[in-house]
N, C-alpha and C positions, 0 to 999 in steps of 0.2 A: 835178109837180116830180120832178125825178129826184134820188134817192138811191144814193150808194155806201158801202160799207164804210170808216168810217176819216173822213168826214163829220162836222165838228162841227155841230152844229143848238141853235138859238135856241129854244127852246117861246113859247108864245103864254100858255100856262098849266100850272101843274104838277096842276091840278086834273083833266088829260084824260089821263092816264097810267094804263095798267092797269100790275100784279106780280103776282108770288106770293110768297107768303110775307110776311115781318113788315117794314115798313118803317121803316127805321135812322134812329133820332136824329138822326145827322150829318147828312143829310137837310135837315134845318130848321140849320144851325150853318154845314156850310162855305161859304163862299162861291161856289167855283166850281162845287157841285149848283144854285147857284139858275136852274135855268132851261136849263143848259146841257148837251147831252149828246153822244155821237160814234154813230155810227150801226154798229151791230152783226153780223155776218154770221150771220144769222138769216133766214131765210124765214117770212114772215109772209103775212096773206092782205091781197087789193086794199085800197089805201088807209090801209095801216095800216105803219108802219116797228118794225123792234127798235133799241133804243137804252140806252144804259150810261151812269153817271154818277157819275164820281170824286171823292173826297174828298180832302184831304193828304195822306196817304199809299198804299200799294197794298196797303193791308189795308181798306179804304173803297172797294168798288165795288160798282155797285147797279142792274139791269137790270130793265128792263121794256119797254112797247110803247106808243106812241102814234098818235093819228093825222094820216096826215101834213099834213091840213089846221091841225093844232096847231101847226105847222113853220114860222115867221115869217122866220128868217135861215138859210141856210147856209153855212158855209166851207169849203171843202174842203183839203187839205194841199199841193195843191199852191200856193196861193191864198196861203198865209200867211208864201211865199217872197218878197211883196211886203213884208211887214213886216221892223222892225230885229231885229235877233238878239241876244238874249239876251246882254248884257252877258258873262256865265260862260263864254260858248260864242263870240263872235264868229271865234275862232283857227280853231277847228274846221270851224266851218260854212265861213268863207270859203275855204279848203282844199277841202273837200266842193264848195262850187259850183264849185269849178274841175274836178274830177275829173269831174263826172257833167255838164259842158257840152255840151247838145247831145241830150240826155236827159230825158222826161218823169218828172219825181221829186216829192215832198213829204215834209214833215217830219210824221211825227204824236208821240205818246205825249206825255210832260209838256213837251217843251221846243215839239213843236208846241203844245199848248196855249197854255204862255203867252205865246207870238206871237199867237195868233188873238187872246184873248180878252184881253190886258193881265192877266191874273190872275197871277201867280209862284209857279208848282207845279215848276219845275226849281231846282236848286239845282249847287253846282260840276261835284259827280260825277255827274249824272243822263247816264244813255244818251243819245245820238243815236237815235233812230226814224226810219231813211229807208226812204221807201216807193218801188219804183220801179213805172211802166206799160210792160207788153208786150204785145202784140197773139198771141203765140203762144210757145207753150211752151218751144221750139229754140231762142229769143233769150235765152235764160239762160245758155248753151255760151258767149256772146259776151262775157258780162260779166267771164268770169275774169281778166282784164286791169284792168278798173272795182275788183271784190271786192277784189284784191292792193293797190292805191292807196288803199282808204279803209283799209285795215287800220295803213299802214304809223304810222310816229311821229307824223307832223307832223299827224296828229288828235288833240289831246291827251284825248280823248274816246271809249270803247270806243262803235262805228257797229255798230248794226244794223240787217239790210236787208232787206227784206220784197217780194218782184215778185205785184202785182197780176195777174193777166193777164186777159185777156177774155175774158169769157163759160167761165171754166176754177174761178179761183179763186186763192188766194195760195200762194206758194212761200218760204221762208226759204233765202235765197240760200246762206247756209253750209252749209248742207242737203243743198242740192241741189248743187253743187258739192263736195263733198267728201266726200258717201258714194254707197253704189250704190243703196240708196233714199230715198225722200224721201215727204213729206207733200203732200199740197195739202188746204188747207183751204177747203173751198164751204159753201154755203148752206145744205147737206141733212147737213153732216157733213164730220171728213177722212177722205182717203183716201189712202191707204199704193201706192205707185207703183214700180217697181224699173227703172233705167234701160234694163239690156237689154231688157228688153219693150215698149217705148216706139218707135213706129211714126210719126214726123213727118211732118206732110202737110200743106201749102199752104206 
């Protein structure tokens, strides 16, 4: 089974889950920890994934490791672009699908959530979490046209946007666009980048 970062996952049982440290009440109470988790950018060893798991609010988050044979269902973000949109959000997003047409994109954080899952963890004001897919680092230069369009009004929704890239790691688009350095966040750690040193190849 292949796993990415930003990956909702079904468990088989909460009973095959390693942590550390003390495990939270909330745990057994909210609904949307039972069973369900998003898959972590963490580097784990063969057979085994990192994965985090939310409670109502973003003061309830709670990580640990499984095994991925534990791993019954996956969704992925961009997958949950087939489901309806959040009543709160319909304005927004259908806006948004028109901007980034043509574009490998998904929604994650609470408003993906409650597309994948029917659970309701977004509420009016909840952020947008868009994710987008780049195959190489230079195709970020490209989106400042994309970045400019989801910012503008007719998102009634402040959009945030996250480029996945390949085999590299994640970039926060505002980030990266608007300063001279930038983060990319991988598996082993981020790591702090500065654009003039930035040597593009292929």
């Amino acid at each position: 089974m292949e796993l990415t970062v930003h990956d909702l996952v079904f468990l088989k049982s909460m009973d095959q889950i390693d942590y550390f440290g003390q495990y939270p009440d909330w745990m057994n109470e909210d609904e949307m920890a039972q069973g369900i988790a998003v898959v972590r950018r963490m580097k784990v060893e063969d057979g085994k994934v990192a994965i985090g798991f939310r409670g109502d609010n973003r003061s309830k988050r709670f990580a640990a490791i499984t095994n991925i044979s534990n791993i019954k269902r996956v969704i992925r973000p961009f997958d949950v672009l087939a489901n309806s949109y959040p009543a709160t959000h319909i304005q927004s997003l259908t806006y948004i699908e028109k901007v980034l047409d043509g574009l490998k994109w998904g929604i994650g954080g609470s408003v993906g959530f409650s597309m994948a899952t029917g659970i309701t963890v977004c509420h009016e004001n909840s952020d947008i979490d868009i994710i987008l897919y780049c195959k190489r680092l230079q195709e970020l230069d490209q989106l400042t046209p994309i970045f400019s369009q989801l910012q503008k009004s007719k998102s009634a929704h402040r959009v945030d946007v996250q480029v996945e890239i390949l085999g590299v790691g994640a970039v926060v688009l505002a980030d990266y666009l608007n300063h001279s350095s930038f983060i990319v966040r991988t598996s082993t750690g981020p790591i702090l980048l500065e654009k003039e040193s930035l040597i593009y190849k292929g």
